[in-house]
C-alpha positions as CSV (number, residue, x, y, z in Angstrom):
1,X,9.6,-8.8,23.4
2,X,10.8,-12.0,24.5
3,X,7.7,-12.1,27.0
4,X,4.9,-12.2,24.3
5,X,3.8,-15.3,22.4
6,X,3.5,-15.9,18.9
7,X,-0.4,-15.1,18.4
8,X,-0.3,-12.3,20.5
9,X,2.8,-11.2,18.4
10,X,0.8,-11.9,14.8
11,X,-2.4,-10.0,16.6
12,X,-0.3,-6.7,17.2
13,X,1.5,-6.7,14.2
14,X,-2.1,-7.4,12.1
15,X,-3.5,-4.5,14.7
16,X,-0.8,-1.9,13.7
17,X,-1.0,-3.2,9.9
18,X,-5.0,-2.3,9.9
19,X,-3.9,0.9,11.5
20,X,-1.6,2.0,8.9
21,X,-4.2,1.1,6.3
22,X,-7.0,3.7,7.9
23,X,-4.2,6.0,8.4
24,X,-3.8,6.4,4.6
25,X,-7.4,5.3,3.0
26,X,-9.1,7.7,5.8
27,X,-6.7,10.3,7.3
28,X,-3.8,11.2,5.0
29,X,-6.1,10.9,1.6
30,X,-4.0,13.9,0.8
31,X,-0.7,12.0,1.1
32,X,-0.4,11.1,-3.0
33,X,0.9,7.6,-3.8
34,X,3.9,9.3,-5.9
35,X,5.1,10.7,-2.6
36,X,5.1,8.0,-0.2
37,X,6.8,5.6,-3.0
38,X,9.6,8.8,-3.7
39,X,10.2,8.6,0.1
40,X,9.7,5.7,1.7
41,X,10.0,3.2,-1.6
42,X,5.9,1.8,-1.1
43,X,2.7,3.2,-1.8
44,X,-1.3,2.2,-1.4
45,X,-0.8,-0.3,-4.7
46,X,2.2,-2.0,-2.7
47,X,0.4,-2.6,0.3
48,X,-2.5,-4.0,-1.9
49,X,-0.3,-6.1,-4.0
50,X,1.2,-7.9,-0.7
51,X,-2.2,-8.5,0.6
52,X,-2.9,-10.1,-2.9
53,X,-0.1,-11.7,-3.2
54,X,-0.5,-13.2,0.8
55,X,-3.9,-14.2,-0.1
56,X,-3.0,-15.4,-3.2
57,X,-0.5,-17.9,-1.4
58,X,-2.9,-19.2,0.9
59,X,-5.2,-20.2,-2.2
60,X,-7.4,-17.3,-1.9
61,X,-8.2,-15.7,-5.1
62,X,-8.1,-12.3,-5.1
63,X,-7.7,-9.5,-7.9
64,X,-5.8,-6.4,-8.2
65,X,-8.7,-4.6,-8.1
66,X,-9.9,-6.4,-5.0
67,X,-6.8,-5.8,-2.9
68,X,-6.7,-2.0,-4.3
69,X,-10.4,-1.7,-2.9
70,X,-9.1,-3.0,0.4
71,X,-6.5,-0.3,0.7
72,X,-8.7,2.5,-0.9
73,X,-12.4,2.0,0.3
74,X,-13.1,2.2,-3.0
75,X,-12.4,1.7,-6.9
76,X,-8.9,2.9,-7.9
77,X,-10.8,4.9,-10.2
78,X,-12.9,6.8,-7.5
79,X,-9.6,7.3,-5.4
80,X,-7.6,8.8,-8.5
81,X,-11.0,11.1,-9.4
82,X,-11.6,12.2,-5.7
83,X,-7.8,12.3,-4.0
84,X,-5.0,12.3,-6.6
85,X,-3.4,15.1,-7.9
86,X,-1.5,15.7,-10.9
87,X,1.9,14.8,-10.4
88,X,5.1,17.4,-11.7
89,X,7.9,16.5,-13.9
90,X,9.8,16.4,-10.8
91,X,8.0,14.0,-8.8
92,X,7.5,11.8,-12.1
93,X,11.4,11.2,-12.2
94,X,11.7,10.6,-8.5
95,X,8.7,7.9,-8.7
96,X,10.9,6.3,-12.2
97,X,14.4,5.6,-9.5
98,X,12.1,4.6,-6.5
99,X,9.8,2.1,-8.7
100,X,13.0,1.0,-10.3
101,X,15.4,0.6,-7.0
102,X,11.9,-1.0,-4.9
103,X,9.8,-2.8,-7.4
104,X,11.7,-3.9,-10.2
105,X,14.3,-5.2,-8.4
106,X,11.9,-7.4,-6.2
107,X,10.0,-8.2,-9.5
């Protein structure tokens, strides 16, 4: 990767970024939030919440709700009525360790 400049470098990585977005708000809208934090320690709201918080850096104001739009295509409230599922006892105490080892900690 030596061979490919800066720009080009931010431009693949902003490409692959905006592909993993549509992946989850338009392909995997079955993939629940609990899941992909109990595995992989992020979710949707994470991926909003560094956008916000990138934006939020460069001066830009920008909501919750603004970033969650970005990452949903739509209020979290539409998402939760049309795509999420109830979550079981199971996957509730899972999310509690992941939030706590990947969130918390990071505060």
């Amino acid at each position: 990767m030596d061979d490919i400049d800066e720009r080009t470098q931010i431009e693949l990585e902003a490409a692959a970024f905006r592909t993993l977005r549509e992946h989850l708000m338009e392909k995997r809208t079955d993939v629940q939030n609990i899941d992909l934090m109990n595995l992989a320690g992020f979710c949707r709201n994470c991926l909003s919440r560094w956008y916000q918080e990138a934006a939020n850096a460069r001066d830009i104001d920008m909501t919750k709700d603004e970033a969650r739009q970005i990452f949903y295509g739509m209020t979290m409230d539409e998402w939760k009525a049309q795509h999420q599922t109830d979550a079981s006892p199971d996957q509730q105490d899972a999310f509690k360790k992941s939030f706590a080892e990947n969130v918390e900690k990071k505060g």
